[in-house]
C-alpha positions in Angstrom: 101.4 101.6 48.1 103.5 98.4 48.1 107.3 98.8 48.3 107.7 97.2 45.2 105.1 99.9 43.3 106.5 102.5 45.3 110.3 101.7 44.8 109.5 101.9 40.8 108.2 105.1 41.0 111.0 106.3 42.7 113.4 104.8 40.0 111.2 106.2 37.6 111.8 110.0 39.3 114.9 109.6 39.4 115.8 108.3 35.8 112.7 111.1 34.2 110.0 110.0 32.5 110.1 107.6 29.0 110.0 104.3 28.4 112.5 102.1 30.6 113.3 98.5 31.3 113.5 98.1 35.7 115.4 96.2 37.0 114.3 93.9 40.4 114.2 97.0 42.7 114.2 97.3 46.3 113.2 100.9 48.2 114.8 100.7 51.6 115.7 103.7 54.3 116.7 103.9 58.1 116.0 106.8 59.9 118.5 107.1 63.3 118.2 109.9 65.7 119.4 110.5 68.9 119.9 113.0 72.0 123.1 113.8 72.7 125.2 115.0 75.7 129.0 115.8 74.8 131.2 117.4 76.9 135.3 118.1 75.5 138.1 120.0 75.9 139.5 122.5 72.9 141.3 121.3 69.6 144.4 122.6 68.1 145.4 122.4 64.5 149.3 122.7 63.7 150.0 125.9 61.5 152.6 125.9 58.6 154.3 127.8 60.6 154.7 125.3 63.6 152.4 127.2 66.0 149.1 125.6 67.3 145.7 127.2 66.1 142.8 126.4 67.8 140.1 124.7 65.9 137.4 124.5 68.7 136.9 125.6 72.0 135.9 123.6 75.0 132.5 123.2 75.9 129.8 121.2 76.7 126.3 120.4 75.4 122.9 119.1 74.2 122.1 118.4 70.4 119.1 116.6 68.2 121.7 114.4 66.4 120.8 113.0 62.7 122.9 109.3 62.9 123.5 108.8 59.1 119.8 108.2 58.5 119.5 107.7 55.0 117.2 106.6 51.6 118.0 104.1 48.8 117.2 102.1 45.8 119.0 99.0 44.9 118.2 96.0 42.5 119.7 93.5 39.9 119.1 92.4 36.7 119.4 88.9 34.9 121.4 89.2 31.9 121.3 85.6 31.1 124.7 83.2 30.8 125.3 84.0 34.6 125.6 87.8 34.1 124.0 90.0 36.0 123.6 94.2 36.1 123.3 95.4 40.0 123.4 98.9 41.6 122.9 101.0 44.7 122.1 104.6 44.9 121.2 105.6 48.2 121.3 109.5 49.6 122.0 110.5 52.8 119.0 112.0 54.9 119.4 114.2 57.7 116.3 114.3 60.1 117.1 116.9 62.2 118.3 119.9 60.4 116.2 118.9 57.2 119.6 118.6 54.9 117.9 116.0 53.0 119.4 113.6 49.9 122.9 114.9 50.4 126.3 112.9 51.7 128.9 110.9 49.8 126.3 107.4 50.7 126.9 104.6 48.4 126.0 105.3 45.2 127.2 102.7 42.2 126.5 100.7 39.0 128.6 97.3 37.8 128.1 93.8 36.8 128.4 90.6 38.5 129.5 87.1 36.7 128.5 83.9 38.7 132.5 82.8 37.9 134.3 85.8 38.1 133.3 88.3 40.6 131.9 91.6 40.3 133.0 95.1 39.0 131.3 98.2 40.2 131.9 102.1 39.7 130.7 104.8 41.8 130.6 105.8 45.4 131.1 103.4 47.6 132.3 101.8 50.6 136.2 101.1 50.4 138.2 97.7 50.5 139.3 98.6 54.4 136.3 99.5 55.5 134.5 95.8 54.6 137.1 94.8 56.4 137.7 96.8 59.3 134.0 97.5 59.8 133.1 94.1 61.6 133.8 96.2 64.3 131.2 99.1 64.0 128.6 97.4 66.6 126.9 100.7 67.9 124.2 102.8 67.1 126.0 106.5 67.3 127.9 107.6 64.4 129.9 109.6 67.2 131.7 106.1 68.0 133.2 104.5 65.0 133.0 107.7 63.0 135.9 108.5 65.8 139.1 109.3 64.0 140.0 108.3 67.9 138.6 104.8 67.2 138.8 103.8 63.9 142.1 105.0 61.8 139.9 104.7 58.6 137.6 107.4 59.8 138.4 109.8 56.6 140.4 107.5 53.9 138.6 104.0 55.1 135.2 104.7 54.9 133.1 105.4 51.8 134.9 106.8 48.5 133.6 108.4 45.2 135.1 108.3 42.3 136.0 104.5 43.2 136.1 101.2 41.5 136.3 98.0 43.4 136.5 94.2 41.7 135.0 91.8 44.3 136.2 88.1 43.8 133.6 85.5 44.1 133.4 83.0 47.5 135.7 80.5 47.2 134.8 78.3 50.3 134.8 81.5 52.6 137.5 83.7 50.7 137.4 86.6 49.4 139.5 89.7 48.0 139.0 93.1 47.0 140.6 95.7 45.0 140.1 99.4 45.0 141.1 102.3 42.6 140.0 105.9 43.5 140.8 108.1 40.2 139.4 111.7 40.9 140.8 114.4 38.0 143.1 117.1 39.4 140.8 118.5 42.5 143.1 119.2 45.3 141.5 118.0 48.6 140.1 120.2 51.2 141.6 119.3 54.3 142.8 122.7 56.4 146.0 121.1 57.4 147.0 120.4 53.9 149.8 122.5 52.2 149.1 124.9 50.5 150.4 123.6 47.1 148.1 121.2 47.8 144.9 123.3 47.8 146.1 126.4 45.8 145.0 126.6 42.5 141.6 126.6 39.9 141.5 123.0 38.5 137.9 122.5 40.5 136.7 126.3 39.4 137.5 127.5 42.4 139.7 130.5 42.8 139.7 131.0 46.6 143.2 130.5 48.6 141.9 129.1 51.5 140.4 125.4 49.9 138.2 124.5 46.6 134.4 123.6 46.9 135.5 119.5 46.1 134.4 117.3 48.8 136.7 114.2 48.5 139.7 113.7 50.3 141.6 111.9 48.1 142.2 114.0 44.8 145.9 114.1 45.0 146.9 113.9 41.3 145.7 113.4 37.5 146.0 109.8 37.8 145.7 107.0 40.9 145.1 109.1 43.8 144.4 106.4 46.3 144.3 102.1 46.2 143.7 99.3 48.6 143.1 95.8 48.6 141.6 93.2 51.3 141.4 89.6 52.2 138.8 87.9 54.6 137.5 84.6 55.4 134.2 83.7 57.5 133.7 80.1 58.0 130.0 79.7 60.7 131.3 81.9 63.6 135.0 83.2 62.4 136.1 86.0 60.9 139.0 86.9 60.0 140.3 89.6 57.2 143.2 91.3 56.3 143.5 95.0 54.2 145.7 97.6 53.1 145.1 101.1 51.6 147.5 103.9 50.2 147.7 107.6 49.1 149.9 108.4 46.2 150.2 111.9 47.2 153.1 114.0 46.9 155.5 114.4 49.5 156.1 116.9 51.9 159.1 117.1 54.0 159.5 120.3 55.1 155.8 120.2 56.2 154.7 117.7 59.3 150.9 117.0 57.3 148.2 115.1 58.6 147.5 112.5 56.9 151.0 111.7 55.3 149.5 112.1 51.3 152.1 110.0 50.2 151.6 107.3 52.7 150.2 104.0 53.7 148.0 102.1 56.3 146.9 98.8 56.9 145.0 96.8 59.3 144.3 93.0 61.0 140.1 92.0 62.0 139.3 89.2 63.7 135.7 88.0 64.5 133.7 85.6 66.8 129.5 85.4 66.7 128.1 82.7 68.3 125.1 82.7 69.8 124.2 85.5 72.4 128.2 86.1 72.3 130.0 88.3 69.6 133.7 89.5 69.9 135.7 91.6 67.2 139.3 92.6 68.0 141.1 95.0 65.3 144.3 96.4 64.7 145.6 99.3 62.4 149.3 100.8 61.9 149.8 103.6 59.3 149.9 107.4 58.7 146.7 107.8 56.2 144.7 109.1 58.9 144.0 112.6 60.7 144.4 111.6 64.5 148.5 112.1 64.7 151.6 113.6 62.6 153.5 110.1 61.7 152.5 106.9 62.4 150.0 105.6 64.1 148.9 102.1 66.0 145.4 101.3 67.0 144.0 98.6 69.0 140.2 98.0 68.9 138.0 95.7 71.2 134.9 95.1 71.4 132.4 93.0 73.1 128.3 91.7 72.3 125.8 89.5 74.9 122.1 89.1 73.8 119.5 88.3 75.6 115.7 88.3 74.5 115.5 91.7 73.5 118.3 93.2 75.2 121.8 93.6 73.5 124.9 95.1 76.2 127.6 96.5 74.7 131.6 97.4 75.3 134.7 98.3 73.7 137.8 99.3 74.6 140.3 101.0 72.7 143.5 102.1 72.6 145.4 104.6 70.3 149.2 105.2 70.3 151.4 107.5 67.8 155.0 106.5 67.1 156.4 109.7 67.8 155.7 111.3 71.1 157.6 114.7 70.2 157.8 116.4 67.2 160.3 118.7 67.1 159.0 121.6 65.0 161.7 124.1 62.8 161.0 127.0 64.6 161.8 125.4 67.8 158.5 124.2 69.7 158.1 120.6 70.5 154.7 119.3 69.8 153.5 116.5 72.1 151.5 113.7 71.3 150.2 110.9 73.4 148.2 107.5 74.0 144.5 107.7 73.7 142.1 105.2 75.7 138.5 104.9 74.8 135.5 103.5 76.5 132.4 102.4 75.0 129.4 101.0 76.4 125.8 100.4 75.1 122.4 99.4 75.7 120.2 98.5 72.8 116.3 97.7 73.4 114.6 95.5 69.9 110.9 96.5 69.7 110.9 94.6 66.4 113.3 93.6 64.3 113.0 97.0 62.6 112.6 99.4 65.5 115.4 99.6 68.4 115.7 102.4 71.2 119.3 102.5 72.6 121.6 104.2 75.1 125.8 104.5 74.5 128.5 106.3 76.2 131.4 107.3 75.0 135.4 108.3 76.7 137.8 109.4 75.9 140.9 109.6 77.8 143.5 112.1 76.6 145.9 115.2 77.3 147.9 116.4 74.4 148.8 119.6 72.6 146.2 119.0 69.9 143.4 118.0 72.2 141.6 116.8 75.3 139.1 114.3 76.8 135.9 114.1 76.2 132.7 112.4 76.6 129.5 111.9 74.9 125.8 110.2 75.5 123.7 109.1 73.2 120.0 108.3 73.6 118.2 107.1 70.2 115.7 105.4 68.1 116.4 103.9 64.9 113.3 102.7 62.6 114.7 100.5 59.1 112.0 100.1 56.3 
């Protein structure tokens, strides 16, 4: 069956049967799996009560890992008088333990003006991320799904309940503005307070979370914005984004994120030729990694040749505040983080790649330890 026939019928399943109009639709999918090796040290959590919990225990070992393999559909329509309708809905699918159309992938529906821009609702990828995200280069979701190496790693990534206004190219700039509006769901995070999670707004009477998967549902109205600006002119990139959580505050609680705070970040780009070079930097307290503030410093590194691609980053993680000290009288330490990454990708095709990636990290704090990871895949896009 051609994609084309095919990628109708799948439309057609997933609006029912009828009569419908379809749009131009594409069927696409990527299916990513690797072999990993990770070996880390255990991971505390900080209790209300300023004692350390441990979340996992040290170990080390081998796993079939699914790498956000996943299936879509996306098209456009022409509306006529430059207006057109376009959409993405694309579920996540996991290879290896069989948990199949599932995950918060993009999944959105808008219009888009040849003038003006575009406006789309849904689930989808934030205004940080398109910014930040020049530099997520390798093949493991293990690396830039890091909260270690990329600050965005639970607010910066991909958000429902989200709309996002895209501004047309104007000579190589662009802008975005998000909106995340998600009811009165309190979010699920463990480390959140408990007037955060208590409650039945979602249907869900439990004490110890609610059954909502989004992260940022923190009141009846805005719960989360952010905005970006970029400009790529041949081989330069460069972009610029902030993102906030209007959250209540908490001072009598050290929380993780801060729900009422803010984060932004600086991307800088260079492809040319067999040479490709990304350098980021991010400074906020939306993120999970540290209690306060946060810096992060992000470099990475691309040669090609033939059909070989080497890899390498380097990053390095630093909180404001080394010491926390806690009301019952403990001091909670937390120190610089230094991660190595390096990667070898083989192209079959332009659709098939094998690859090979490592992945340190250097760290000794109260909340956790080094570790390391390998990752051996394939990855096949149709």
């Amino acid at each position: 069956m051609k994609k084309s026939a095919l990628a109708l019928a799948v439309a057609a399943a997933l609006v029912g049967f009828g009569s419908a109009a379809y749009a131009d639709t594409t069927l696409y999918g990527s299916a990513r799996v690797s072999v990993d090796y990770s070996d880390f040290n255990a991971s505390y959590a900080l209790a209300p009560n300023g004692s350390l919990v441990r979340v996992t225990p040290g170990t080390d070992s081998w796993d079939v890992w699914n790498n956000t393999s996943r299936l879509g559909v996306r098209g456009e329509e022409d509306l006529g008088g430059g207006l057109s309708a376009i959409y993405q809905y694309e579920f996540g699918v996991d290879v290896t333990d069989g948990g199949n159309l599932n995950g918060n992938r993009p999944k959105w529906v808008g219009l888009k003006g040849s003038s003006w821009g575009s406006l789309t609702v849904g689930t989808q990828w934030t205004a940080y991320y398109n910014v930040m995200g020049i530099a997520d280069i390798f093949n493991s979701s293990k690396v830039f799904g890091s909260d270690s190496i990329y600050l965005g790693n639970t607010f910066g990534t991909r958000m429902d309940n989200s709309l996002i206004y895209t501004t047309p190219n104007w000579s190589g700039f662009s802008a975005q503005a998000m909106l995340v509006m998600n009811g009165q769901c309190p979010p699920t995070d463990p480390q959140v307070p408990s007037e955060l999670r208590y409650g039945t707004a979602c249907g869900d009477t439990r004490v110890n979370g609610t059954t909502n998967l989004v992260p940022a549902n923190l009141s009846d109205d805005i719960d989360m914005w952010g905005i970006s600006m970029s400009y790529k002119n041949g081989p330069f990139f460069a972009g610029g984004t902030y993102m906030a959580l209007e959250g209540p505050s908490f001072d009598e609680f050290f929380t993780r994120p801060a729900y009422d705070g803010e984060q932004y970040g600086l991307a800088f780009g260079y492809n040319s030729g067999p040479f490709a070079v990304t350098f980021n930097w991010e400074r906020g307290d939306v993120n999970t990694q540290y209690f306060g503030e946060t810096d992060n410093y992000y470099l990475t590194g691309q040669y090609t040749f033939g059909n070989n691609i080497i890899r390498a980053a380097y990053g390095f993680m630093s909180p404001s505040d080394e010491l926390l000290f806690l009301a019952n009288g403990n001091i909670l330490e937390q120190s610089d983080i230094n991660n190595w990454v390096l990667g070898y990708q083989y192209n079959f095709s332009k659709r098939t790649r094998v690859w090979v990636e490592y992945l340190g990290q250097e760290v000794d704090t109260d909340l956790v330890g080094s570790r390391q990871t390998v990752s051996i895949g394939t990855r096949v896009d149709f």
